[in-house]
C-alpha positions in Angstrom: 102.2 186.7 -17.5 102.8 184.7 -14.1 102.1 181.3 -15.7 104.2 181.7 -19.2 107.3 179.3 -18.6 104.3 176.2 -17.8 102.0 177.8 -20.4 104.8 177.5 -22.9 105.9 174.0 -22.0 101.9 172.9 -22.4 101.3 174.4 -25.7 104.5 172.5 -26.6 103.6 169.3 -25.1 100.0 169.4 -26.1 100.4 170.9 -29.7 103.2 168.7 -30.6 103.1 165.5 -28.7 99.6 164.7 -28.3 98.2 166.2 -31.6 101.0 165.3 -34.5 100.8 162.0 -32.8 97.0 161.9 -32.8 96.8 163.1 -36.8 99.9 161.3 -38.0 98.7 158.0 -36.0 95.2 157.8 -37.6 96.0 158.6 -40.9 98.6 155.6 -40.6 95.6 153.4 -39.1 93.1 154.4 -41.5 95.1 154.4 -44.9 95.9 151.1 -45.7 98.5 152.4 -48.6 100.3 154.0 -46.1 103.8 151.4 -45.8 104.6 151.4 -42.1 107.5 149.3 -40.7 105.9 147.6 -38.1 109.1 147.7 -36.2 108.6 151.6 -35.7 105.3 151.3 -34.4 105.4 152.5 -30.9 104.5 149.0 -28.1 103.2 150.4 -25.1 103.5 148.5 -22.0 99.7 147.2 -21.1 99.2 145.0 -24.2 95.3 146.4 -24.6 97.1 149.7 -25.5 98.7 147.6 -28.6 95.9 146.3 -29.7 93.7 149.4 -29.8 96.3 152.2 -31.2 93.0 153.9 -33.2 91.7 154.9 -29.9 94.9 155.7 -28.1 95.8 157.9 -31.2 92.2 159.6 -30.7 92.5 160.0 -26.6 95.7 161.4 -27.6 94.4 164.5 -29.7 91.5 165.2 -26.9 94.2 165.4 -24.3 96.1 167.5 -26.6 92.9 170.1 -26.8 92.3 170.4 -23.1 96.1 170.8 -22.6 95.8 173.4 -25.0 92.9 175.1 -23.3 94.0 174.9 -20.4 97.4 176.2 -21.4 95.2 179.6 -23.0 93.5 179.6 -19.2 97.0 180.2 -18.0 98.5 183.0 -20.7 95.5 184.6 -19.5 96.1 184.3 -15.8 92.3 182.9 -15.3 92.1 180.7 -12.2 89.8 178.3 -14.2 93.4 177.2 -16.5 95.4 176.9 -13.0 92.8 173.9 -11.9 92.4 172.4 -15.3 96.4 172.6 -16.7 96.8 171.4 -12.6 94.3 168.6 -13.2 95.7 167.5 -16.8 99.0 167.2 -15.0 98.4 165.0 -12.3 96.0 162.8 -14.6 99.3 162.9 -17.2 101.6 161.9 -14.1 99.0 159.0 -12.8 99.0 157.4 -16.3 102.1 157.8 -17.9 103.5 154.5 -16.5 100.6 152.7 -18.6 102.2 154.2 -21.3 105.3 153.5 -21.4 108.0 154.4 -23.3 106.2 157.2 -24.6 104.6 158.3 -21.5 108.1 159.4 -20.4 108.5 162.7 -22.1 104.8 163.3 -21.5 105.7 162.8 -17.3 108.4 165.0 -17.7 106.5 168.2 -19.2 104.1 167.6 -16.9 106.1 167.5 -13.9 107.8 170.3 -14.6 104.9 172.1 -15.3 102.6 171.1 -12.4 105.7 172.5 -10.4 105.8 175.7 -11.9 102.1 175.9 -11.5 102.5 175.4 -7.8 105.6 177.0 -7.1 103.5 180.2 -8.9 100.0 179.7 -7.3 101.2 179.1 -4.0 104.2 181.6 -4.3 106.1 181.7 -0.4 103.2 180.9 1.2 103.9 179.0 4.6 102.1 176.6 6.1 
């Protein structure tokens, strides 16, 4: 298992960030008998974002499932989850400052795991 430590540190971010946040989010937005303290309702930085937190919630669980997928890629040592856990976590890094605060933990599981992706794949390779 070469990939294991990033593997781990997807299934994490993608299991538990992106898709308890995707289900607990639309059942807030789509049960009005829910009481939520609007206070605790996370603000995002772009103000779109805000307005729109159905679709955010939504993005959120589909980012969660190709995490996930391509986490499996990696446990599996297939070269297919190297490009797509590598591709989730450069999209993750060049977004995350939209979503601010919450992107914050989501760039830091991603940078660490893009590194250990690399630091794996590439091994002491010179240039």
């Amino acid at each position: 298992m070469r990939y294991k430590i990033a593997a781990i540190l997807l299934i994490i971010q993608g299991g538990l960030f992106e898709l308890f946040a995707c289900i607990a989010g639309l059942v807030i937005v789509s049960n009005p008998q829910i009481v939520v303290d609007l206070q605790s309702q996370p603000e995002f930085i772009v103000p779109y974002f805000n307005a729109h937190m159905d679709l955010i919630f939504l993005m959120g669980g589909l980012y969660g499932i190709v995490r996930i997928l391509g986490a499996i890629g990696l446990l599996k040592n297939r070269l297919w989850g190297v490009a797509l856990s590598g591709i989730n976590c450069v999209v993750t890094m060049a977004v995350m400052m939209f979503m601010l605060p919450a992107g914050f933990i989501d760039g830091i599981c991603s940078c660490t795991a893009l590194i250990l992706i690399l630091i794996q794949y590439f091994g002491k390779k010179t240039v």
